[in-house]
C-alpha positions, 0 to 999 in steps of 0.5 A: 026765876032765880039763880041759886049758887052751889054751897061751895065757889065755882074756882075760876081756872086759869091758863096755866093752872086748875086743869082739869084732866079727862078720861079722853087724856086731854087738860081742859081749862076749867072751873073746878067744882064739887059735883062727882061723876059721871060729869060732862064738861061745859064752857060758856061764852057771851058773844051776843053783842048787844046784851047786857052782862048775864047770869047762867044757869044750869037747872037754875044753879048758877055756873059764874060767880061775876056777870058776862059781858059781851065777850067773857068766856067761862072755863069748863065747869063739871055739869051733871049728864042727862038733859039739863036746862041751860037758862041765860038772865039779865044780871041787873034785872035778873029777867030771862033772856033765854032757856033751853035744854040739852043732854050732856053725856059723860067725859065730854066736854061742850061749849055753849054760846049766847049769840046773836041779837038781843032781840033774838038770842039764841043759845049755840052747843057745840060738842068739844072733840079735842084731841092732842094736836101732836108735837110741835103743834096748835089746833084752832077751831074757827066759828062764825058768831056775827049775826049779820056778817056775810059768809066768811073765809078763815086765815091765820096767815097770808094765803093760807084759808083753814076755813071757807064759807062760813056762815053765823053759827058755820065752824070748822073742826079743829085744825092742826097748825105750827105751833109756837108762832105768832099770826095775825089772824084775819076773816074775809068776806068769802072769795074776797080779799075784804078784810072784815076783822083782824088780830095781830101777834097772836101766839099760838102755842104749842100743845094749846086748842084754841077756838076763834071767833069772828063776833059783833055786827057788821052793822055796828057804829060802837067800837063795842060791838063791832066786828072783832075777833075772839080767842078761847083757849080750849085745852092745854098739853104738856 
């Protein structure tokens, strides 16, 4: 099957910039595009470690304009509401890796994960209920995206879990914490002080939602794909 692109460019948002404004008064990071409302909102992230660069697809519409490799995250995009069929393909082979549907309800915004083995890969949609952190404030959501990690705790600083014993594909809400810090972020093995990944000098500001996740394989003898810890930055408050 082939991705066919939209008339006009998906414009690639960037940190600070192509925002994009909701009814539930929170700006998203987004793609802009030329599709009207009533719209959801949908990101992606290819956080499966062991496929190739991909292309995505809603109802065979492609929503990247460059190939995601392990690791790259795509804003929010306008997507029609309704039951739409989300299909992942092999850049170079232009071979489905996987398809699947799901319903998209207006003015909501969704994040959708290619995870786990290339041998099983899965597609993870998870409903965004984003909200301003409030002054002085970050929010973080923590999501267990190593297939063959144990459970996992969750820290941003030392002595403080803002998520425990989460299994692949466990998550926590988003969580308020002090913004306009820098954290080293840390994920243990559950009641266990074994580091299993760790990101230092991480920023959080304030008025920013951001997801981390913990990614790649426990199993791994690649610096590629060996556990490590990603950032999205979900939405932006001034």
């Amino acid at each position: 099957m082939k991705l066919y692109k939209t008339s006009k460019k998906w414009l690639v948002g960037m940190a600070a910039a192509s925002l994009l404004t909701l009814t539930l008064s929170s700006c998203l990071k987004s793609n802009n595009s030329v599709i009207n409302t009533p719209v959801a909102l949908v990101s992606f992230t290819q956080a499966s470690p062991d496929e190739p660069a991909v292309d995505v697809g809603f109802d065979n519409n492609a929503i990247n304009n460059t190939p995601l490799g392990f690791g790259d995250h795509l804003d929010y995009v306008k997507a029609y509401t309704g039951s739409r069929t989300i299909t992942v393909y092999n850049h170079t082979s232009n071979a489905k890796i996987i398809s699947d549907t799901t319903t998209f309800q207006a003015n909501v915004p969704y994040s959708i994960f290619l995870a786990n083995k290339a041998t099983s890969p899965e597609l993870i949609v998870l409903t965004d209920s984003i909200s301003n952190p409030g002054s002085a404030l970050a929010a973080v959501r923590f999501i267990n995206l190593s297939p063959d990690a144990p459970a996992v705790d969750f820290s941003i600083k030392t002595g403080s879990l803002l998520a425990t014993n989460k299994a692949y594909k466990g998550h926590s809400a988003f969580i308020p914490v002090t913004g306009g810090q820098t954290y080293t972020v840390q994920v243990f093995q559950t009641g266990t002080s074994t580091v299993l990944a760790s990101l230092t000098n991480v920023t959080l500001s304030s008025g920013f939602v951001y997801t981390i996740y913990l990614r790649g394989l426990t199993s791994s003898t690649s610096s590629t794909d060996a556990l490590s810890i990603g950032e999205i930055v979900n939405a932006v408050y001034y």
